[in-house]
N, C-alpha and C positions, 0 to 999 in steps of 0.2 A: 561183924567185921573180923571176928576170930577164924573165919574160915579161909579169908583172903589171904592166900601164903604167897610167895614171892614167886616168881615164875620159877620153874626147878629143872628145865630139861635140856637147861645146856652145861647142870652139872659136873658134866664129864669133860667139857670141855676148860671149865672155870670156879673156884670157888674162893671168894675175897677171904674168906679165915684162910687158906691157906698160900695166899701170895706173900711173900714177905716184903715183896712194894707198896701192899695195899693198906692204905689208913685203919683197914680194920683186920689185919693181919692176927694170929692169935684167936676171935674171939669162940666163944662156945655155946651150943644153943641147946634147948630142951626142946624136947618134942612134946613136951606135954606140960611144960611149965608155964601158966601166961602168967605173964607179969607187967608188960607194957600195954600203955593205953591209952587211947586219942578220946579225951572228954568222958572218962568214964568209961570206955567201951574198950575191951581186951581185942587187943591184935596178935593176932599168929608170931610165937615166939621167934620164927625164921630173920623177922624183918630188924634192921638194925637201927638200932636210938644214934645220935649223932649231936646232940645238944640240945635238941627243940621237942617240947612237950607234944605236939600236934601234925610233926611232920615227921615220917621214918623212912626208910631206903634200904634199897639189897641193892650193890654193885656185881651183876649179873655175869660183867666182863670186862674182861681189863685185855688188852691188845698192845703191849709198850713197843712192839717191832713197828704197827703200824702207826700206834699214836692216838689209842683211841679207846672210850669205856662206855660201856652204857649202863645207864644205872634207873631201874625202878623204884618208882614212889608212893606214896600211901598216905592219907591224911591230907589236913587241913595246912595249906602253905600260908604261913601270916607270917609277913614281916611286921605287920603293924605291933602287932603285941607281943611277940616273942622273937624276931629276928632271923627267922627262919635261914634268911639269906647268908646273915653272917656266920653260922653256925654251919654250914652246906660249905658255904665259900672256904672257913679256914679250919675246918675241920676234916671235911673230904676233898674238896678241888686242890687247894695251895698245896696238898704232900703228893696228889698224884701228879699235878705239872711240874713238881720238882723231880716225878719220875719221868718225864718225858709225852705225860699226855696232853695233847692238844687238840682233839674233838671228842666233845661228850652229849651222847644220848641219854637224854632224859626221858624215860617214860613214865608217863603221868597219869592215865587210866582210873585210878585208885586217888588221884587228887581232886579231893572233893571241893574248896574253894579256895579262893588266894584274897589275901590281903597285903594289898602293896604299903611300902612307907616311903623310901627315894630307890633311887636308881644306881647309889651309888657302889655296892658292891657288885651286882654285874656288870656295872661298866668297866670295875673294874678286873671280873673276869675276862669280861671279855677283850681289853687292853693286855693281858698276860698270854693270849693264845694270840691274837690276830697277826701279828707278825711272823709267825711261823705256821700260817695257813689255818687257822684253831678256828674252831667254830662250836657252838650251841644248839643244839636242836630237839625240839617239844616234839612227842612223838607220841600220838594221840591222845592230846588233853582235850577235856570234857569242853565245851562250846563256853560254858559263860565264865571259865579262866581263862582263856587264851583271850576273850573280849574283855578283862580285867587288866591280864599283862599287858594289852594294845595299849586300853586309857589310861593307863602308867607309860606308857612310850618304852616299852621292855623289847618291842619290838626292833631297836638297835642296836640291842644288842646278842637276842635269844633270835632264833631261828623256827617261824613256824606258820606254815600253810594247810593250804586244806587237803594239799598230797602226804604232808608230812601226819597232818591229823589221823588220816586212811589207812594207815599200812597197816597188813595183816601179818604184824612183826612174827608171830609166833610160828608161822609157816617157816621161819627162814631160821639157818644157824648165821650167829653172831657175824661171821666177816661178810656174809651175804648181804643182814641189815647194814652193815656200816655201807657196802656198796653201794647199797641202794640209797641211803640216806645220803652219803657224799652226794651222788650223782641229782637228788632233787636240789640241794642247796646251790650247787653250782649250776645248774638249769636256773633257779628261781634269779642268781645274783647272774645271769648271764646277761 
């Protein structure tokens, strides 16, 4: 898992240490120092802690003109025993939507399982964007989370099909995927 680093080639276009909107504004990384670790196993210093011993994230991209971030993930998502959600939710979401964002790409890839407990902090994400057009979308999570988030009923309020599962994100710079991402959700809810 240590070699898993965060995607890194839209660098030039974005980096969360150095936005001063961004929840992790400030922080500092080693390129050679591992210290974080999902069950024992060192992950690549790049990726950032956020409250949850099992879940970690790089926000890739932040967009505040158009209103939009996408952010990569890594690790084991369990709300069951760690809260993953709550940690995500008012850790990273609640200080970005007080900067104005209101669609966020989650890619999931590197999310190896999920464990649900209730629904109610994405509902209540997703009550904080819906009104100003905000939406959620899972961007190719592995097959038996995305059948986890369904049997939880996540699916009302996350956004995510088998077009959404496809995309070969890494071909595209950032406002391309948000393009294309808009245009499947609003296809799918058409």
């Amino acid at each position: 898992m240590h070699e898993l680093e965060p995607y890194y080639r839209w660098l030039d276009y974005y980096e969360s240490k150095d936005d001063d909107r961004s929840p992790l504004y400030g922080r500092t990384y080693s390129e050679f120092e591992f210290s974080n670790t999902i069950y024992n196993f060192y992950i690549h210093p790049q990726w950032d802690y956020f409250g949850s011993n099992t879940l970690y994230l790089k926000i890739l991209y932040a967009n505040y003109e158009e209103q939009f971030c996408i952010i990569e993930l890594i690790g084991e998502w369990n709300d069951c025993l760690n809260n993953d959600i709550m940690f995500l939710k008012r850790d990273i979401i609640d200080p970005m939507i007080k900067q104005g964002i209101q669609r966020f790409i989650l890619i999931g890839e590197n999310v190896l399982n999920f464990h649900a407990s209730d629904d109610c902090y994405y509902e209540e994400w997703f009550q904080d964007i819906v009104d100003e057009g905000g939406w959620i979308a899972m961007v190719n999570f592995r097959k038996h989370v995305i059948e986890a988030m369904q049997e939880d009923q996540l699916h009302f309020h996350l956004n995510f099909n088998e077009h959404l599962n496809d995309l070969k994100w890494r071909k595209l710079k950032p406002l391309h995927l948000y393009t294309v991402v808009d245009h499947l959700i609003i296809k799918a809810l058409g």
